[in-house]
N, C-alpha and C positions, 0 to 999 in steps of 0.2 A: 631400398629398391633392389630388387633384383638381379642379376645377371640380365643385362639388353641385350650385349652383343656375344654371341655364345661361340666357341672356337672350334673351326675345325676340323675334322681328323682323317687317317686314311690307314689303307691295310696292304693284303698281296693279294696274288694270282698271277698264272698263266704257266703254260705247259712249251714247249720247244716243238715236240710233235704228237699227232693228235692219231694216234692208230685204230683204224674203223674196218668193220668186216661186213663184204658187201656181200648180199641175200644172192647174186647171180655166182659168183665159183669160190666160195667164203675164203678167199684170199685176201692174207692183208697188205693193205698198200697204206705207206707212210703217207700222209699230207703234213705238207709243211706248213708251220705257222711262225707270225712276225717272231724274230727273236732280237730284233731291236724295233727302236721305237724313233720314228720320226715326228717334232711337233714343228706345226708351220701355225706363225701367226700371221695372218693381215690385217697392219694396226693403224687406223684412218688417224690422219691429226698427229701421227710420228712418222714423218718420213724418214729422219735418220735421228739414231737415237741409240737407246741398249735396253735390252731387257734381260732383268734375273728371275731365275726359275728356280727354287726353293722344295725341297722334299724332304722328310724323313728318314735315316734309314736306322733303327733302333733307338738309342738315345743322340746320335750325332744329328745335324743339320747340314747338307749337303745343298749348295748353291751354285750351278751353272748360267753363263752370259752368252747370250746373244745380240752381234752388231747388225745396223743394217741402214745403206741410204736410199732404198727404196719402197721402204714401208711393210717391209716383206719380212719377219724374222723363221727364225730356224734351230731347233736344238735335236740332236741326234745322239743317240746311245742306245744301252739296254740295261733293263731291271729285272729283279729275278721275281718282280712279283710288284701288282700294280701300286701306286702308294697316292696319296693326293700332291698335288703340289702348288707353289703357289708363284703367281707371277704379277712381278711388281715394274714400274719405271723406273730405272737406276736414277736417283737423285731426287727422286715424289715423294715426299715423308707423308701426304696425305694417307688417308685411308684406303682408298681406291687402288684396290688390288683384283686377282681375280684367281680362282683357284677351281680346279681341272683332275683329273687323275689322270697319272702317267701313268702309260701301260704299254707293254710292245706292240706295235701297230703302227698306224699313219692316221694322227690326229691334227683336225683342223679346226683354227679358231679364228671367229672375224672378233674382233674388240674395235673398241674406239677409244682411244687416248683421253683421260679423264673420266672413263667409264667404263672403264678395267672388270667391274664386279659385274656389269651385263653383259661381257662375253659371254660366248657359245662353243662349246668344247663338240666336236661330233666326231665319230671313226672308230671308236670302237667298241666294245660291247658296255663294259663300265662306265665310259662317257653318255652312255643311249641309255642304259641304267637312271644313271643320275640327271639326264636332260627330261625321264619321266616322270622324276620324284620333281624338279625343279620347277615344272607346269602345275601339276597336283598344287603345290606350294604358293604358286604366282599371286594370288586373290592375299592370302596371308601377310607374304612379305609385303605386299606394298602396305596393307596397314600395320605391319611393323614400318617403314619406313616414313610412315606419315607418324606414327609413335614415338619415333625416334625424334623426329624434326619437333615433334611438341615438346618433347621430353628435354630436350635440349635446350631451346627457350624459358622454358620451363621456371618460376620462380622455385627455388630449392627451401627458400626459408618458408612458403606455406604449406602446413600441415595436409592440410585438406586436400590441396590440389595432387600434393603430392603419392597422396590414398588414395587418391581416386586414380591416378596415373598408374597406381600401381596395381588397381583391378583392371585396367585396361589392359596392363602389358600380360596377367593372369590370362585372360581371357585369349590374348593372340597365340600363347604359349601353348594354352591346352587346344585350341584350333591345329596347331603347328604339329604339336604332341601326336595327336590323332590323325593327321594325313602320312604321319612318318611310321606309326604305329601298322597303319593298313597297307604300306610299302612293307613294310619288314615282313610283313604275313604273306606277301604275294611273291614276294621277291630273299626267299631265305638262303640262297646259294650265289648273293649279290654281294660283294666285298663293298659294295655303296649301305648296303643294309649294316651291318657292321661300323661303320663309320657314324653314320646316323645315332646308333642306340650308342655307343660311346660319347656323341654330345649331346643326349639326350638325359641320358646319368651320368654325367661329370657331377654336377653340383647338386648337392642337398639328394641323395639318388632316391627312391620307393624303391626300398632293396627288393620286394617280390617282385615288383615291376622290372624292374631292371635284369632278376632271375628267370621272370618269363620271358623277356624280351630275348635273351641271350638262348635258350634253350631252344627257340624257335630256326638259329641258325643251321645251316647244313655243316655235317664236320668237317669239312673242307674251309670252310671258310674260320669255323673254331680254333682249326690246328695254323691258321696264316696270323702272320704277326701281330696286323689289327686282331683278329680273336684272344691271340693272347695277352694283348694288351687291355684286354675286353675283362678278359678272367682275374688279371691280377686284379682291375679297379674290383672287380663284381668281390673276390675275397677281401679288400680293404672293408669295402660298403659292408660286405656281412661281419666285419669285425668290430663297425663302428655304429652300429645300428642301433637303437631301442634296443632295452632290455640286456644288453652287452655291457660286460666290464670295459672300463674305458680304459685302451693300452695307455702302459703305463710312456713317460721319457724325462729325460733330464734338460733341463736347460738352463743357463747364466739370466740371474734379475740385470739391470739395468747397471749396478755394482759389481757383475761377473761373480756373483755367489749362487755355485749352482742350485737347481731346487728340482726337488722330484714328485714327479704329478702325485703320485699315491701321497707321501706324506699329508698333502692337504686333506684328505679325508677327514668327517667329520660334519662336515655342513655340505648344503645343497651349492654347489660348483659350479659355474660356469666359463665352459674353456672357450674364449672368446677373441677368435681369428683376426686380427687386421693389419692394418699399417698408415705409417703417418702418411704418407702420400693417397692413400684409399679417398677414395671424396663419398664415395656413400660409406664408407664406415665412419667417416669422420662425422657425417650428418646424424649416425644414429648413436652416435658416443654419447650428445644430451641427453637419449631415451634413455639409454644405460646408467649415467647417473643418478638418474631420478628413481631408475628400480631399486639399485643399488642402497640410498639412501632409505628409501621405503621399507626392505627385506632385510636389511643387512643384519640388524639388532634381533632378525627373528630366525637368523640362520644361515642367511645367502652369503655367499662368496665370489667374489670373479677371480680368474688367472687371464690376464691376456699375454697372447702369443704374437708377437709383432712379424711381419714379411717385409721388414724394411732392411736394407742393402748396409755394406759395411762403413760405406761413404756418407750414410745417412744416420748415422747415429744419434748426432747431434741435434736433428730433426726428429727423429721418434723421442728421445727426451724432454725435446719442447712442445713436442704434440703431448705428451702426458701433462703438462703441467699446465697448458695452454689449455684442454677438454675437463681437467679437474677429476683425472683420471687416481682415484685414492688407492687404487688395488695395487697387487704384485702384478709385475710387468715382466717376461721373460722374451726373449729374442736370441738364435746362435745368428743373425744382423746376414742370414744365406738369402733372401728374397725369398723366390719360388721355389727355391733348393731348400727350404728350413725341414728338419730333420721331423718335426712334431708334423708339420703340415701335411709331408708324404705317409705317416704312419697314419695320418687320418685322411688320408685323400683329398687333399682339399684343392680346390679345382677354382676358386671363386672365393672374393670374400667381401664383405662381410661373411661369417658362419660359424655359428658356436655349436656346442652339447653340453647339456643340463645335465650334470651327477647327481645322483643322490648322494646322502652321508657315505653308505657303502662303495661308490664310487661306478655303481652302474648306470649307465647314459639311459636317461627317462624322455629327455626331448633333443629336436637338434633344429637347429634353424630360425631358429624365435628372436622375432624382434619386438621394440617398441608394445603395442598392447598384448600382441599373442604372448609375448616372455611374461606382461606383468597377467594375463589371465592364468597361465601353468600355476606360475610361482603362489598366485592368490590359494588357485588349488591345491598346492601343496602343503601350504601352510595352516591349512584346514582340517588336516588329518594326520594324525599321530607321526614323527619321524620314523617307529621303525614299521609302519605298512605304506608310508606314500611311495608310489613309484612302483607297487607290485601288483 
């Protein structure tokens, strides 16, 4: 299955003052603009309570509180450019959050307690931005939302249902794909537009897609933090694409005996992303061994790359033996910090790439039949032209 619940992201903007030259004695006169930022929430069903407010700023995570026993909350500052951020219940471990772009100005949100993610952000121009992408969307999300609740119930041990769940959530994605697509085009000097095509190619990315998506931006929005956080994924995605050498990296097997991607060359590769706690990669670990088994004798190889933590080691080793996992297994045990997974962008997993002998990535993303249709392919035609 797929990525369901996609993450996500936010950038900068805004100016201090905004100098205009009027057509009657073309003098210019300063207008002033917010250069803090007030947010007021009114949150039904919490009369006293705290809320945390969560932002971005480079790689740190900055977290501000507000108290309140009249239902009424409040957070005040200033940012040097808008960023999304996200607002949760102190002590709700649920999912039920709701997330907003913080920008200088005077933003107002009604919420209701347990339904955090239907708030309504309005006040300022990125808020009005993204409250017109969020309607466009509304038909969508609920049938993701009704997707979800099935997905959920969902029996995981049948095949079928499960194929079929998985053309449904296809289906909602490229609906979704396509209203965010025709925002970007209308709206290319929108820091919400940027936000969007960044979790639109996070995972598994259409690098032309994702190059045209990004090219349509205004440079202003290119040169703000989201943009450059847009560039570096978009050089990753071009590094790890089709028809690309696959970067090389080192990493400790399961016995801390390092191993280095290139060495394995030779046979057809597959660098195959997961972790013991992953529940859909664990679901498609039997697909994998059955390829496995099937190719192996005729040239296939797996490396898997584990994103399990250093306190779970003990867990990714019983996951290996527990799935019947016969390959090399490497992990540096960093989670979402793992050194291979940021050289290949990885946003999401399950996600692999197919090497050839040479070690240039011929496919990426393949599971279950799509992996055992390539691999059928491959093995149909000569080692040194498959893959060119």
């Amino acid at each position: 299955m797929k990525r369901i619940f996609s993450a996500m992201i936010v950038g900068p903007f805004a100016l201090s003052f905004l100098l205009s030259c009027t057509n009657s004695n073309k003098q210019l006169e300063a207008v002033v603009v917010d250069t803090t930022y007030t947010v007021t929430i009114s949150m039904k069903g919490l009369d006293t309570g705290v809320l945390l407010m969560s932002y971005r700023v480079g790689e740190d995570r900055k977290t501000d509180s507000a108290k309140s026993t009249t239902g009424v909350y409040a957070f005040r500052g200033k940012t040097d450019e808008a960023r999304k951020a996200t607002l949760r219940v102190m002590g709700d471990e649920s999912y039920d959050f709701m997330q907003f772009y913080l920008e200088n100005g005077q933003i107002e949100i009604g919420a209701v307690k347990d339904s955090l993610s239907k708030g309504v952000a309005v006040g300022t121009k990125t808020n009005t931005d993204n409250r017109a992408l969020q309607l466009a969307q509304a038909p969508a999300q609920l049938r993701l939302d009704k997707f979800i609740q099935t997905y959920t119930a969902a029996d995981k041990s049948n095949k079928q249902l499960m194929d079929s769940l998985d053309k449904t959530y296809d289906g909602i994605d490229a609906d979704q794909k396509k209203i965010t697509g025709d925002f970007v085009k209308t709206h290319p000097g929108s820091i919400v537009s940027a936000y969007e095509i960044i979790d639109m190619y996070s995972y598994n990315p259409d690098v032309q897609k994702f190059d045209s998506a990004f090219l349509l931006l205004d440079s202003a929005v290119k040169v703000s933090s989201i943009g450059q956080r847009l560039a570096d994924r978009l050089t990753i995605a071009k590094k790890t694409d089709i028809n690309q050498i696959a970067p090389d990296f080192t990493m400790d097997d399961v016995n801390g005996k390092p191993v280095t991607l290139s060495s394995l060359r030779g046979k057809y590769l597959l660098i195959d992303f997961w972790a013991s706690w992953c529940g859909p990669c664990r679901r498609e670990n039997p697909n994998l061994v059955k390829t496995y088994k099937t190719y192996n004798k005729k040239g296939f190889e797996v490396v898997g790359v584990s994103f399990d933590e250093p306190e779970d080691k003990a867990k990714w080793v019983a996951a290996i033996k527990k799935d019947k996992l016969t390959w090399l297994q490497l992990s540096d045990l960093k989670g979402w910090e793992c050194a291979a997974g940021k050289i290949y962008g990885i946003s999401g997993i399950p996600m692999n790439f197919l090497l050839d002998p040479q070690g240039k990535i011929i496919a990426k993303g393949l599971r279950g039949a799509d992996l055992d249709k390539k691999l059928e392919e491959v093995f149909v035609t000569p080692l040194s032209s498959a893959g060119n």
